[in-house]
C-alpha positions as CSV (number, residue, x, y, z in Angstrom):
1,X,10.1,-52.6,-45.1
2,X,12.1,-50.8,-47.8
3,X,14.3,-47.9,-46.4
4,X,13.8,-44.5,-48.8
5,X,15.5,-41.5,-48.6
6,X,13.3,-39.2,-47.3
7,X,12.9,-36.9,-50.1
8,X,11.6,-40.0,-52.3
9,X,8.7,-41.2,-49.9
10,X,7.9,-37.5,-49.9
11,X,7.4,-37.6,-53.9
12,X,5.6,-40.6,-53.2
13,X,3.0,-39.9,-51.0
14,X,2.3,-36.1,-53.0
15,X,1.9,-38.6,-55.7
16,X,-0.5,-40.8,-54.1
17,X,-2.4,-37.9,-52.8
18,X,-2.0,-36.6,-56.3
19,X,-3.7,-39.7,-57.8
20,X,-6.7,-40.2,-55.1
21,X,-7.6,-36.5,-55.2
22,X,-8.0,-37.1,-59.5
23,X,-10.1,-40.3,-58.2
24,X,-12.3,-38.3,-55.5
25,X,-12.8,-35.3,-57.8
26,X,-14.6,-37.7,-60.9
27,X,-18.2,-37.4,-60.9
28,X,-18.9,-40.4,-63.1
29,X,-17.9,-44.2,-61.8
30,X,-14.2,-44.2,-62.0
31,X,-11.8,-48.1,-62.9
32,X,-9.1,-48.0,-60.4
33,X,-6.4,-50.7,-60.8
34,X,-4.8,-51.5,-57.6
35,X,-1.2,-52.9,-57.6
36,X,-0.4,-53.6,-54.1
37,X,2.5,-55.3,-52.7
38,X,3.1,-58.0,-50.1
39,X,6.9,-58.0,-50.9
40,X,9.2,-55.8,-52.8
41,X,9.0,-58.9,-55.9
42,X,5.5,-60.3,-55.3
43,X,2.4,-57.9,-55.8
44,X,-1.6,-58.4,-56.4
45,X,-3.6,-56.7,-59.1
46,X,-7.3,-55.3,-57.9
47,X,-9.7,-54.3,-60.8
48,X,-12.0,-52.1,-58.3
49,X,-14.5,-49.5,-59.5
50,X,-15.3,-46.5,-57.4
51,X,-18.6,-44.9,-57.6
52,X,-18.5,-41.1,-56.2
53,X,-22.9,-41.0,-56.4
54,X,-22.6,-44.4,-53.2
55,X,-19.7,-43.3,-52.0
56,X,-18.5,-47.3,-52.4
57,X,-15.8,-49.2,-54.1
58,X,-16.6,-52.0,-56.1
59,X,-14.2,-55.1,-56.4
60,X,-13.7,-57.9,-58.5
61,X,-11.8,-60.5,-56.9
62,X,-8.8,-62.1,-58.9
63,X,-9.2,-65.1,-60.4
64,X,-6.0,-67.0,-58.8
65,X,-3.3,-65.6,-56.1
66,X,-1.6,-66.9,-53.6
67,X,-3.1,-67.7,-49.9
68,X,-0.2,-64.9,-48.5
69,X,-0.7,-62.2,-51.2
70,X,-4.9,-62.1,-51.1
71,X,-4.3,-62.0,-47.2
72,X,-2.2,-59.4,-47.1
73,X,-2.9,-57.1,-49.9
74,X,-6.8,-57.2,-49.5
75,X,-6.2,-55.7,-45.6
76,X,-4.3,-53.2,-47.9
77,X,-7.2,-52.3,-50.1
78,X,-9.6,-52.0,-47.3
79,X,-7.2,-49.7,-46.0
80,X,-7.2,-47.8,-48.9
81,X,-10.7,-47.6,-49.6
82,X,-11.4,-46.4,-45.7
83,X,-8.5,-43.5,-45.2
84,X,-7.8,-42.8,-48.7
85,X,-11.2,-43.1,-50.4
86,X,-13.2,-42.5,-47.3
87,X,-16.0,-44.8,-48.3
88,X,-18.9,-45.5,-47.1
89,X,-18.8,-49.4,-48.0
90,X,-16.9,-52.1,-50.3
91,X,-19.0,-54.4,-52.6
92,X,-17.0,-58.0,-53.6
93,X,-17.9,-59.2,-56.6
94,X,-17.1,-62.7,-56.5
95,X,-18.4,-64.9,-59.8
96,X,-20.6,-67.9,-59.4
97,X,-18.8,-70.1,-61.4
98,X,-15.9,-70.1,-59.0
99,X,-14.8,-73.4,-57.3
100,X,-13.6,-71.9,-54.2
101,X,-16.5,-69.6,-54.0
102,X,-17.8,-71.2,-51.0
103,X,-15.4,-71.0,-48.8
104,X,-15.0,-67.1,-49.9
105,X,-18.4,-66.3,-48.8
106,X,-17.5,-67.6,-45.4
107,X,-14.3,-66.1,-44.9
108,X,-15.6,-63.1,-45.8
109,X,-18.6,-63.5,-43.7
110,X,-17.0,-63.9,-40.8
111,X,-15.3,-60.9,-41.6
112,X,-18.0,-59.2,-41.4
113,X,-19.2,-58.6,-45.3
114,X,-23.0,-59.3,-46.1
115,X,-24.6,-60.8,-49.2
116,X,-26.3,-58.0,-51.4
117,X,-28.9,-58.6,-53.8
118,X,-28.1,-58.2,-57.5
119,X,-31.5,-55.7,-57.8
120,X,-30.2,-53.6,-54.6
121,X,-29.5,-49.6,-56.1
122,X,-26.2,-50.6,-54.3
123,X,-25.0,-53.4,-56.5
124,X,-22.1,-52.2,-59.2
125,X,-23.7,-50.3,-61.7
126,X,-20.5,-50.8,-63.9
127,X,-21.9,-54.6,-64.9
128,X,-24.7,-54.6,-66.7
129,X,-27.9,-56.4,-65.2
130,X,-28.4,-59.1,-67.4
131,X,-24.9,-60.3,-66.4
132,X,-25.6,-59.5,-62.9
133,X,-26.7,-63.3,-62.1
134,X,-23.5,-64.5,-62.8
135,X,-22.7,-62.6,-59.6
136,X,-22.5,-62.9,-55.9
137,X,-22.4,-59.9,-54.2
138,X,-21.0,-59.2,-50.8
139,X,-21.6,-55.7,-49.0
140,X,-19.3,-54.2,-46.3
141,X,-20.0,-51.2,-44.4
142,X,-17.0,-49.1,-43.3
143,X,-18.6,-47.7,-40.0
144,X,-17.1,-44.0,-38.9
C-alpha cells in the first residue's frame, strides 16, 4: 500500500474512470494493455482485447512471469474486467505450443474457466481463424 495525498488518488481514479469510459464508449473491438502492479517496482503486462458487440474481454496470457506476479495481477484484471468493464465473460487465450500449458488449463479449471471452441461466435474475433488452431480457448462467465 502506497500512501497518496488525497488530491492525487483523486486525479487518479477521474483518470481511470476517464480511460474506461473512452474503452466502454468504442463500438468496434478495442486493444487494452494492462499494466498492473503487485509491488511498487514489479508489474505485469496484459495484452487484452475488449469486444463491446459480446460484452467480453479477450486475454492473451504472457509468455513468462513470475508465480507471485500472474497470481496476483490476474485476480486484478478479473477485477477489472467485472467492476470496471462490467463484462459479461473473459476468454484466455493460451497458445498450444506452450510447455506449461497443461497445468494452465487445470488451474484455471478449477477456477472455474471452461474450454471454448475455436468455431464458437464467442471466440476472439481479433485473431484471425486460420490461426485460431494454434489456440486454446478458455471461457469464464462473470455471473451478476
Amino acid at each position: 500500500d502506497l500512501d497518496f495525498p488525497e488530491s492525487t488518488v483523486d486525479y487518479l481514479n477521474h483518470q481511470e474512470a476517464a480511460v474506461v469510459q473512452e474503452v466502454l464508449s468504442q463500438s468496434a473491438p478495442t486493444p487494452i494493455t494492462l499494466k498492473l502492479f503487485v509491488t511498487p517496482q514489479k508489474c505485469s503486462s496484459w495484452e487484452t482485447v475488449f469486444n463491446p458487440i459480446e460484452n467480453i474481454l479477450y486475454v492473451s496470457l504472457p509468455s513468462a512471469m513470475s508465480h507471485e506476479a500472474s497470481k496476483h495481477s490476474f485476480i486484478s484484471l478479473l477485477e477489472f474486467a467485472e467492476e470496471k468493464l462490467e463484462c459479461d465473460a473473459v476468454v484466455l487465450c493460451i497458445r498450444k505450443d506452450r510447455l506449461d500449458r497443461p497445468n494452465l488449463v487445470r488451474t484455471f479449471s478449477f477456477v472455474g474457466f471452461q474450454p471454448l471452441s475455436p468455431k464458437s461466435p464467442l471466440a476472439p474475433p481479433h485473431i484471425e481463424e486460420q490461426q485460431r488452431n494454434e489456440y486454446l480457448f478458455m471461457i469464464y462467465s462473470i455471473e451478476e
